[in-house]
NUMAR-590239 format. One record per atom (N, C-alpha, C): x, y, z. Coordinates in nm, 2 decimals. Example, Ala and Ser with C-alpha at 12.3 -4.5 7.8 and 13.67 -1.06 7.14 Angstrom:
REM residues 2
1.32/-0.57/0.78
1.23/-0.45/0.78
1.32/-0.33/0.78
1.28/-0.22/0.71
1.37/-0.11/0.71
1.29/0.00/0.79
***
This chain:
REM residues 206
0.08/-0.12/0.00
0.00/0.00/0.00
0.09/0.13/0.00
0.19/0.13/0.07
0.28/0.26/0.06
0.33/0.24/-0.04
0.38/0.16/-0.12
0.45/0.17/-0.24
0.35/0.19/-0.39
0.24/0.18/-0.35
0.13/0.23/-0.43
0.10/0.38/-0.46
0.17/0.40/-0.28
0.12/0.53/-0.25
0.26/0.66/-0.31
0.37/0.55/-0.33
0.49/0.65/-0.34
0.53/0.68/-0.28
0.50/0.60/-0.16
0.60/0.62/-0.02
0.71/0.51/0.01
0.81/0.53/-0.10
0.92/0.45/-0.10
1.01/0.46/0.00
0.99/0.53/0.04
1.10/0.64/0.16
1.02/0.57/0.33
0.89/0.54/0.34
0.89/0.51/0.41
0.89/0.34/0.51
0.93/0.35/0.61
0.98/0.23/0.67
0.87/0.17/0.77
0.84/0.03/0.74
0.79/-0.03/0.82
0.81/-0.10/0.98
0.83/-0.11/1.08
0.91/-0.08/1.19
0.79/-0.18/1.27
0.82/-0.31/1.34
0.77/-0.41/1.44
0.83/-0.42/1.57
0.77/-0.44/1.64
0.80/-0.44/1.82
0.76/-0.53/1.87
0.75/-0.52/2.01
0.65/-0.62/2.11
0.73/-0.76/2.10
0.81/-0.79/2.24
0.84/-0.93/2.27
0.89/-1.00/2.16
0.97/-0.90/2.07
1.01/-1.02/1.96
1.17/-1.07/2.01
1.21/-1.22/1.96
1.33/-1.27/1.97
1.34/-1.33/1.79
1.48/-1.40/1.83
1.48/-1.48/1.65
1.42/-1.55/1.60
1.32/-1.63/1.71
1.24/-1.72/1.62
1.11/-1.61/1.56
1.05/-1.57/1.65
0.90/-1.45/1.58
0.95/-1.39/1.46
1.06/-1.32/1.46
1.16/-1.28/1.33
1.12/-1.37/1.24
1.17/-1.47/1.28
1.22/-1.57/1.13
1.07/-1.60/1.10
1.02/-1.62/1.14
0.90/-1.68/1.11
0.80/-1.57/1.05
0.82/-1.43/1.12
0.74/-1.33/0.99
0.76/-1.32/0.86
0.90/-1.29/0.88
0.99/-1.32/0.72
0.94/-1.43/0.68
0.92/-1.57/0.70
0.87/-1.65/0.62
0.73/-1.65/0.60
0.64/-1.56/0.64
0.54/-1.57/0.66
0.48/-1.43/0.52
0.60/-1.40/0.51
0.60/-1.21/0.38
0.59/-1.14/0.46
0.59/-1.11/0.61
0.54/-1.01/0.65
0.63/-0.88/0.59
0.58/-0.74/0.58
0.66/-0.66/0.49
0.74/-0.57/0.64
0.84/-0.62/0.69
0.88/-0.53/0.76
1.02/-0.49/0.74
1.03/-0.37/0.75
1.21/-0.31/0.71
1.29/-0.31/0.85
1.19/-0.30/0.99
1.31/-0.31/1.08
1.20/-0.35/1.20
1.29/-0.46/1.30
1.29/-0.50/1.39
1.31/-0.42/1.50
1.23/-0.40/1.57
1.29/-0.40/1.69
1.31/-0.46/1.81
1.39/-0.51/1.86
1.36/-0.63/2.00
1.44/-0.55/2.12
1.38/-0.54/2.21
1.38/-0.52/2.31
1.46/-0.58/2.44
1.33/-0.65/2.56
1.43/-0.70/2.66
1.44/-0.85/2.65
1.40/-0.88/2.50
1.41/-1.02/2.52
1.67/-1.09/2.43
1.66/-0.94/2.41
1.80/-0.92/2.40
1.88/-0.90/2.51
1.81/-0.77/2.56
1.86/-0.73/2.69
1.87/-0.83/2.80
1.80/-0.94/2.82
1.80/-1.01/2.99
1.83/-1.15/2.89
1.87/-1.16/2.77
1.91/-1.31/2.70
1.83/-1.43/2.74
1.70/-1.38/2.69
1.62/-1.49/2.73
1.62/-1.61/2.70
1.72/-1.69/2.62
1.74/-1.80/2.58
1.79/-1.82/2.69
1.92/-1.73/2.74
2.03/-1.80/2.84
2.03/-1.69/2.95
1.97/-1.68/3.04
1.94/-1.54/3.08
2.05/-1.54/3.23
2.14/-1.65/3.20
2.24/-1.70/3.34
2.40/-1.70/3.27
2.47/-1.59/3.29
2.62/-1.63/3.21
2.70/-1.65/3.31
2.75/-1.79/3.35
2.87/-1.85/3.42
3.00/-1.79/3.42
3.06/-1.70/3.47
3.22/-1.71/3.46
3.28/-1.65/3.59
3.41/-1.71/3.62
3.48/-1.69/3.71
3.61/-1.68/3.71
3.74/-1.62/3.77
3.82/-1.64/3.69
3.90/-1.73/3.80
3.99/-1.85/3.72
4.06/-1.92/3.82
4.17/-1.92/3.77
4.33/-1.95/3.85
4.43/-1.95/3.86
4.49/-2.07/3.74
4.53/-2.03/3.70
4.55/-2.13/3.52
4.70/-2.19/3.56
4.82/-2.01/3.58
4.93/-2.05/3.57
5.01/-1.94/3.67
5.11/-1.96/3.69
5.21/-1.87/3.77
5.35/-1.89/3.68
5.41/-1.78/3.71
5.54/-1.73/3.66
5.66/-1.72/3.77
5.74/-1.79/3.72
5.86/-1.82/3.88
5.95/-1.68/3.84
6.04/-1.72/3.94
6.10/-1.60/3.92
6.24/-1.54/3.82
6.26/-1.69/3.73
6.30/-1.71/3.63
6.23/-1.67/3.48
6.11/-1.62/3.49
6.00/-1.63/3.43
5.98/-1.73/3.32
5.98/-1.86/3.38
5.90/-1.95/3.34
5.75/-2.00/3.38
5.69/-2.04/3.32
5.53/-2.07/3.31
5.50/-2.18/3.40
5.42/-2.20/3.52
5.40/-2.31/3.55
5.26/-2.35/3.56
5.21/-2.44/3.47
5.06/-2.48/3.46
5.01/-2.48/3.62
4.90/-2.45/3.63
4.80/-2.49/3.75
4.69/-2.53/3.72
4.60/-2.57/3.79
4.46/-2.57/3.77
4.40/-2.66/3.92
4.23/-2.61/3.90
4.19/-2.58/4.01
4.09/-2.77/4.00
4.11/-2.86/4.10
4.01/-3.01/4.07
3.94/-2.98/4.16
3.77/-3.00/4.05
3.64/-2.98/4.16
3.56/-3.17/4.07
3.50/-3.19/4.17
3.41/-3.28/4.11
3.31/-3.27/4.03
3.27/-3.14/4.02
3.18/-3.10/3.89
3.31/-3.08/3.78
3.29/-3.21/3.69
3.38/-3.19/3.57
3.37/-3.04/3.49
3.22/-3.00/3.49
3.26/-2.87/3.42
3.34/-2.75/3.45
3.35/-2.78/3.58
3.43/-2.67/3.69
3.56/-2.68/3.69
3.63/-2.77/3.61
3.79/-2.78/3.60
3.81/-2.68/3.49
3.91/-2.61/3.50
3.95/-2.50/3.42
4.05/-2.56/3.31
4.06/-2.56/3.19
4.22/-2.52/3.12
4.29/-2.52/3.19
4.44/-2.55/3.23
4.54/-2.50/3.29
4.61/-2.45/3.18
4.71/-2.39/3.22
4.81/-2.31/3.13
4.80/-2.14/3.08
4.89/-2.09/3.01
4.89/-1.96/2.96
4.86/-1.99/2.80
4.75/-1.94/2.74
4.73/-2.03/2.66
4.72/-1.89/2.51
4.65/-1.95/2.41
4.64/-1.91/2.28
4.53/-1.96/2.22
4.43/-1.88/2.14
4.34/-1.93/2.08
4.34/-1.95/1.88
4.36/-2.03/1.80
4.35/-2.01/1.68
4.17/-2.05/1.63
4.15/-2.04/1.56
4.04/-2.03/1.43
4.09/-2.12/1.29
4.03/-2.23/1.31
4.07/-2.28/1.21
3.99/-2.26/1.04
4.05/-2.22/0.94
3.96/-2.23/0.83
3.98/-2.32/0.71
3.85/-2.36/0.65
3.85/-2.43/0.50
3.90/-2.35/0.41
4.03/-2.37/0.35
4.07/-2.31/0.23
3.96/-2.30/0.13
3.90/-2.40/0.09
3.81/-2.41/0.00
3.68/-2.32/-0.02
3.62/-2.35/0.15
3.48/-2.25/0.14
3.50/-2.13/0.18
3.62/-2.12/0.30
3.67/-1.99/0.37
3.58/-2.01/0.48
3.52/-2.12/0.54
3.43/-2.13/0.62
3.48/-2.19/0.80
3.48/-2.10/0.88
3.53/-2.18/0.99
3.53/-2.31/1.03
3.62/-2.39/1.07
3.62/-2.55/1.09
3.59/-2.55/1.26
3.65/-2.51/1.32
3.64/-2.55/1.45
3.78/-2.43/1.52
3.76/-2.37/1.67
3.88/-2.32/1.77
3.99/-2.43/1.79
4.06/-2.40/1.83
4.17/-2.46/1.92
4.22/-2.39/2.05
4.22/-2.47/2.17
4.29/-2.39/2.25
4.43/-2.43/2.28
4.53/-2.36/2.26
4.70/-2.41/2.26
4.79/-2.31/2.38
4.85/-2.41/2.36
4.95/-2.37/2.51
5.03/-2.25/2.43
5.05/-2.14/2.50
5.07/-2.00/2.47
5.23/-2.01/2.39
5.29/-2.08/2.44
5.41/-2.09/2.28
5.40/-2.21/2.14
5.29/-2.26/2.15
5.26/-2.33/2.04
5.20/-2.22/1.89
5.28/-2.31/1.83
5.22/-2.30/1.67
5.18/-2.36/1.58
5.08/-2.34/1.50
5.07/-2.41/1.41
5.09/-2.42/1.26
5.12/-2.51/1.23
5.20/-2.52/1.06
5.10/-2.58/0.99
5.09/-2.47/0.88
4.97/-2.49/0.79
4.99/-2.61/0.66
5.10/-2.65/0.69
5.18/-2.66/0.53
5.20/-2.81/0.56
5.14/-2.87/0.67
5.16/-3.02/0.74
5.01/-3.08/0.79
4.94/-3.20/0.75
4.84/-3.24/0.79
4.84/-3.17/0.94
4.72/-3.13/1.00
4.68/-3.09/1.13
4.55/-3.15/1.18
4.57/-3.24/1.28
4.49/-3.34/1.33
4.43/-3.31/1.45
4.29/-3.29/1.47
4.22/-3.19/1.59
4.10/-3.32/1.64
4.12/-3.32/1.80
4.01/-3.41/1.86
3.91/-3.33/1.96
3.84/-3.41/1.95
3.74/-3.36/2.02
3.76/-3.43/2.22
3.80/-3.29/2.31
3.89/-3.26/2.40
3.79/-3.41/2.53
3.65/-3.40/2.48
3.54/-3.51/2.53
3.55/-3.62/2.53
3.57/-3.63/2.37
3.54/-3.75/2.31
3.66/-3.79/2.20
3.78/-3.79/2.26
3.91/-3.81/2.23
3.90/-3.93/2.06
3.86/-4.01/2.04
3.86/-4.06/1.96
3.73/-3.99/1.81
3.70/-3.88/1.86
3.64/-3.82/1.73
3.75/-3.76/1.67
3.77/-3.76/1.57
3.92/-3.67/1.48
3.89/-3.62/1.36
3.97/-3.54/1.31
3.91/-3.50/1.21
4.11/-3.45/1.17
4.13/-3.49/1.06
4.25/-3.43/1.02
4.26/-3.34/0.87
4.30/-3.24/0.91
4.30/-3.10/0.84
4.43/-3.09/0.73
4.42/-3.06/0.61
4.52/-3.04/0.51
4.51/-2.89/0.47
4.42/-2.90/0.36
4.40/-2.71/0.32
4.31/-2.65/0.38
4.40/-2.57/0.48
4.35/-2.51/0.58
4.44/-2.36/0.61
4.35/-2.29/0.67
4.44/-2.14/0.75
4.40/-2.13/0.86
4.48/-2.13/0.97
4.49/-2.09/1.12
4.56/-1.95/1.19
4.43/-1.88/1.24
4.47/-1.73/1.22
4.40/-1.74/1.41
4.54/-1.63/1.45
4.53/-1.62/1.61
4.48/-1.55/1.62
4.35/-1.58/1.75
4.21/-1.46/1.76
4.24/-1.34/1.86
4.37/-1.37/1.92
4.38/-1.31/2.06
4.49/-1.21/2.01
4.45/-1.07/2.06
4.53/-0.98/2.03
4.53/-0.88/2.17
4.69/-0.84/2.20
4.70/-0.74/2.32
4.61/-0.62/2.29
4.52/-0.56/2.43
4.45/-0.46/2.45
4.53/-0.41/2.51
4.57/-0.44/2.66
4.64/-0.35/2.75
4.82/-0.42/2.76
4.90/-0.31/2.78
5.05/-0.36/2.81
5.11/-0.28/2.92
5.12/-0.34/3.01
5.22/-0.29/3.15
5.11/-0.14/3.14
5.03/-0.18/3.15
4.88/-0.13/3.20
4.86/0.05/3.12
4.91/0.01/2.94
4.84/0.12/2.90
4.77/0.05/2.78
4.67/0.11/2.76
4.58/0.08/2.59
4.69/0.08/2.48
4.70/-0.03/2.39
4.79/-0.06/2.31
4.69/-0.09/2.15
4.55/-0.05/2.20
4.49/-0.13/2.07
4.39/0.01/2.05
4.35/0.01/1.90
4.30/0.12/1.83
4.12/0.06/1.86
4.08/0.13/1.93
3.95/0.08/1.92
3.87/0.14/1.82
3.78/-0.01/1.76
3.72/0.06/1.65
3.57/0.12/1.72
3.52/0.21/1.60
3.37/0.30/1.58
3.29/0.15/1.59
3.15/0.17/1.63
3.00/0.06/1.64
3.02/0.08/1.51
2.99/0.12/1.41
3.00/0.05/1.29
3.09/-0.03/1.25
3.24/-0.05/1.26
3.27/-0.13/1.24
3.29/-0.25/1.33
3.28/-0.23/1.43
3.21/-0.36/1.48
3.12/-0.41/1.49
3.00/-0.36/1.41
2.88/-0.45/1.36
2.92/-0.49/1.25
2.99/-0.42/1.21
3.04/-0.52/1.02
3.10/-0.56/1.08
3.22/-0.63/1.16
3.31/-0.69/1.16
3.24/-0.87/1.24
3.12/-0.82/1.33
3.04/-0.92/1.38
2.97/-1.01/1.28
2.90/-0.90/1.15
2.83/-1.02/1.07
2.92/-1.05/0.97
3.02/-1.04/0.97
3.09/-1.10/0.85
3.19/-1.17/0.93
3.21/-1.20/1.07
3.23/-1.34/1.13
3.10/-1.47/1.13
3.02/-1.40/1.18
2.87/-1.47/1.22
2.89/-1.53/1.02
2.91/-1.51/0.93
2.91/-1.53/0.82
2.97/-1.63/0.76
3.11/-1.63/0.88
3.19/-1.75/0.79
3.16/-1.92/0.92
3.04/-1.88/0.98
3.02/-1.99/1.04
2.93/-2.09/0.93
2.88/-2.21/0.90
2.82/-2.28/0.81
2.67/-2.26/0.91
2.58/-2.27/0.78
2.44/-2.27/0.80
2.40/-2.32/0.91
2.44/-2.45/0.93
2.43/-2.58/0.99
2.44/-2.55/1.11
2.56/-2.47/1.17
2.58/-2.38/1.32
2.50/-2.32/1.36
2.44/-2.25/1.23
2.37/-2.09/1.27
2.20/-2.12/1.29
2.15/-2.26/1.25
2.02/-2.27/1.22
1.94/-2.30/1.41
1.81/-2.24/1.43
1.80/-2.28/1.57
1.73/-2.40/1.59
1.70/-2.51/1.52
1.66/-2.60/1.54
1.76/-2.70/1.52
1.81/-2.86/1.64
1.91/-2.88/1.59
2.04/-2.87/1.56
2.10/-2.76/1.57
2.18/-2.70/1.52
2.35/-2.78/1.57
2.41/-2.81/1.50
2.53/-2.83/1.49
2.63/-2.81/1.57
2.72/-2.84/1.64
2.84/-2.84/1.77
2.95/-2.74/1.65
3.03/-2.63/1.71
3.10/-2.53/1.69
3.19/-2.58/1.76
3.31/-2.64/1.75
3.40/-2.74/1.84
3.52/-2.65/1.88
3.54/-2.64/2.00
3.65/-2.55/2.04
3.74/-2.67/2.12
3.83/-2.70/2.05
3.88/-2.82/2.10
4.05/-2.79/2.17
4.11/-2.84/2.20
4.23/-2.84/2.30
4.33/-2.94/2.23
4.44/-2.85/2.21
4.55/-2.88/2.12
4.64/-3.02/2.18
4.73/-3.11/2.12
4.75/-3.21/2.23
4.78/-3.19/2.35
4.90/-3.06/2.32
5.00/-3.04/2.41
4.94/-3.02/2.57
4.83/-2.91/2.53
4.75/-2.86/2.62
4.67/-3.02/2.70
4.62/-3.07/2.60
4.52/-3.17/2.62
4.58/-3.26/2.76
4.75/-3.28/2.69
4.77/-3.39/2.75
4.86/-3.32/2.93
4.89/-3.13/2.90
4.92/-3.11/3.01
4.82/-3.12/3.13
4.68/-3.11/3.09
4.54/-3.10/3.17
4.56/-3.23/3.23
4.57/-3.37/3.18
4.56/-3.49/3.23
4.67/-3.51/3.30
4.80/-3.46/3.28
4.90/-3.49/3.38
4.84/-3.40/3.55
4.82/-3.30/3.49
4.79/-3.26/3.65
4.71/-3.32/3.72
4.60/-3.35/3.64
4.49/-3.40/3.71
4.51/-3.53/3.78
4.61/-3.63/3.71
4.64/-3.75/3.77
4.77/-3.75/3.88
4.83/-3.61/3.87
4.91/-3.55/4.02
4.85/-3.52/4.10
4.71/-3.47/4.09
4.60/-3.44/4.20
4.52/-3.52/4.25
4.51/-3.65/4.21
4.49/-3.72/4.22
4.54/-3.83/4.30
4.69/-3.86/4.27
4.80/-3.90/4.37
4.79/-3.83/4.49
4.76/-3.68/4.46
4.78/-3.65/4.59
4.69/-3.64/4.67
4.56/-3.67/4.65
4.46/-3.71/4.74
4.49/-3.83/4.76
***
């Protein structure tokens, strides 16, 4: 009707208790709207409206400054932390440009693109998946150093572009809400197998 009317300029605009499924489902439905707006159902994360974090003691530095793993043993397996000073990569498909899966690696590790790279699943050790044409690009970049701002912070526009064109290179299959697919942030050997050594020294020592 407004475009009948020559009101190309004007914008259709929806409210009230919406989240991503009501979205998706107008859109499939034709509904004609140009903009969303959602409210507190963003604001209080009604899916997950509880975010868990604490920070626990990973690693210490002697006075030689060398790294010494720690970590903290609770009987809630989810409650055991990483040990170590660590590093995050992003693994990607040469092919689609499409993210494969994280890694988390012990903070002087690297990885070599140019050599099969063989990633498990940190749970379920025998799932594997071994990687050829691939790019592994480190996610973690200094903000603060000996406590001054070292990083250019960018304008909200570009960090909303920079958000959907990550959200982008995730596969469909990740992003769909029904169902949806495991995003695997898995733990490098080194790391993998430092976690199990402590844990079976904490163990001795109970």
């Amino acid at each position: 009707m407004l475009d009948s009317a020559g009101l190309y300029d004007c914008s259709i605009v929806a409210s009230n208790s919406l989240d991503e499924h009501l979205i998706r489902d107008l859109i499939m439905q034709g509904a004609q709207v140009d903009v969303f707006g959602v409210g507190e159902r963003l604001i209080t994360a009604k899916s997950d409206p509880v975010f868990g974090g604490v920070y626990k003691l990973v690693a210490v530095e002697d006075e030689s400054g060398r790294i010494i793993p720690k970590i903290k043993v609770s009987e809630n397996i989810t409650k055991i932390p990483n040990p170590h000073y660590k590093k995050l990569y992003r693994l990607f498909d040469n092919e689609s440009g499409k993210a494969i899966a994280d890694e988390l690696c012990v903070y002087d590790e690297t990885i070599d693109e140019t050599v099969p790279h063989t990633i498990f699943d940190p749970e379920a050790t025998w799932k594997t998946k071994t990687l050829t044409n691939f790019t592994a690009k480190e996610l973690q970049v200094p903000i603060f150093k000996d406590g001054a701002l070292v990083y250019n912070t960018p304008d909200i526009g570009s960090i909303r572009e920079h958000c959907a064109e990550q959200v982008g290179l995730l596969w469909d299959e990740v992003k769909r809400f029904e169902n949806p697919h495991t995003y695997y942030v898995d733990l490098s050997r080194k790391l993998w197998d430092t976690k199990q050594m402590l844990l079976s020294g904490a163990g001795e020592e109970a």
